[in-house]
C-alpha positions as CSV (number, residue, x, y, z in Angstrom):
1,X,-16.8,22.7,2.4
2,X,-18.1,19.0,2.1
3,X,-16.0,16.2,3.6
4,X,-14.4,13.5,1.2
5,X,-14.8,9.7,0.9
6,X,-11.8,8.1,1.1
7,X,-11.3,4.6,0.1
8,X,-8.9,1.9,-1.8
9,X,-9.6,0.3,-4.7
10,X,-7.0,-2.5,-6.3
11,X,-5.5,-2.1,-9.6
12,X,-4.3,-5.0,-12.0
13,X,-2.8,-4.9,-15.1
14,X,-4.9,-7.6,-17.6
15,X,-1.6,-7.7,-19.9
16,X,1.6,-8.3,-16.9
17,X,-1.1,-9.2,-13.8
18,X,0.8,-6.6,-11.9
19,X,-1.5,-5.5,-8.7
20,X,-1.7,-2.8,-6.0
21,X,-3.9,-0.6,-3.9
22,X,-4.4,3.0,-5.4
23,X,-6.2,5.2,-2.2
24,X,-8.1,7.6,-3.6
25,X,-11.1,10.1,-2.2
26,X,-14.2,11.9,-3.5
27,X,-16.0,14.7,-2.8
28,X,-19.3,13.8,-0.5
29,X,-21.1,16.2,-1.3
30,X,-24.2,14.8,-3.5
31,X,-25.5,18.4,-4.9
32,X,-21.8,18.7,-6.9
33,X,-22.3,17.9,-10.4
34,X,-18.7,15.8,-10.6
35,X,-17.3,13.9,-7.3
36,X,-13.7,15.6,-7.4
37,X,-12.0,12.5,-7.8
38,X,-8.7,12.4,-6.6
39,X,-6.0,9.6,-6.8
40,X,-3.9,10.9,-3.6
41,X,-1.5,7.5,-3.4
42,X,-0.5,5.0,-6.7
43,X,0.8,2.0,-6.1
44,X,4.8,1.2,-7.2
45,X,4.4,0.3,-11.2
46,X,1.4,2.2,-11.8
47,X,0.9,6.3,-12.6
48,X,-2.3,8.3,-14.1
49,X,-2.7,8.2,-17.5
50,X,-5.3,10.8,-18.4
51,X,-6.2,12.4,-15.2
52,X,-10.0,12.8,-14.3
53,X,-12.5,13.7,-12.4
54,X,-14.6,11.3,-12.6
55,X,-13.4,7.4,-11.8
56,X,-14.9,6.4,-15.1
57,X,-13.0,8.6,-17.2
58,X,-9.3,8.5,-15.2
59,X,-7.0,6.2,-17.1
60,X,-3.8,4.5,-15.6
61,X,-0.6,3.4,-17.0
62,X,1.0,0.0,-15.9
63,X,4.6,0.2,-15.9
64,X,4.5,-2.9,-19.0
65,X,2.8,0.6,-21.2
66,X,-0.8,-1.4,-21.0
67,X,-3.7,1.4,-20.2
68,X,-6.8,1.2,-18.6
69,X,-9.6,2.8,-16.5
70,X,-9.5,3.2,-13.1
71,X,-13.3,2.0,-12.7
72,X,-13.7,-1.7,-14.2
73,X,-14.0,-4.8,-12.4
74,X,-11.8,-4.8,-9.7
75,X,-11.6,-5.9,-6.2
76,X,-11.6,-4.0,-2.6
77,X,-8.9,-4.5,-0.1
78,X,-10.2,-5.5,2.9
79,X,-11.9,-2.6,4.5
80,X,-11.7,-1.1,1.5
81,X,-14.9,-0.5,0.1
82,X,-16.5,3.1,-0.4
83,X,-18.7,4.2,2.3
């Protein structure tokens, strides 16, 4: 069993500018043909859309009905950053 990446990633809403810190993990092991995304703790006003495995492809829900994907261009929390 391969060990998982864990790591934060901050989510804001482009229509309200509602923001939080969704902590999510990934598989680590790089033979798997998907990661195993996971979202394992949303942040209050946010919930998961179209669930994924794969970051690009999971889409969350603000609380204001605005939709997006999990992956765009966002910003880490301090420590944050995948290792």
């Amino acid at each position: 069993m391969a060990a998982r990446d864990r790591y934060s990633r901050k989510l804001e809403c482009s229509k309200c500018g509602r923001s939080g810190f969704a902590e999510v993990s990934e598989d680590d092991d790089p033979r798997r043909t998907s990661p195993g995304f996971v979202v394992d703790l949303m942040p209050p006003g946010f919930s998961t859309e179209r669930p994924s495995t794969d970051p690009a492809r999971h889409m969350i829900r603000c609380r204001c009905g605005n939709v997006f994907a999990f992956k765009q261009k966002t910003h880490y929390a301090p420590g944050g950053e995948p290792a």
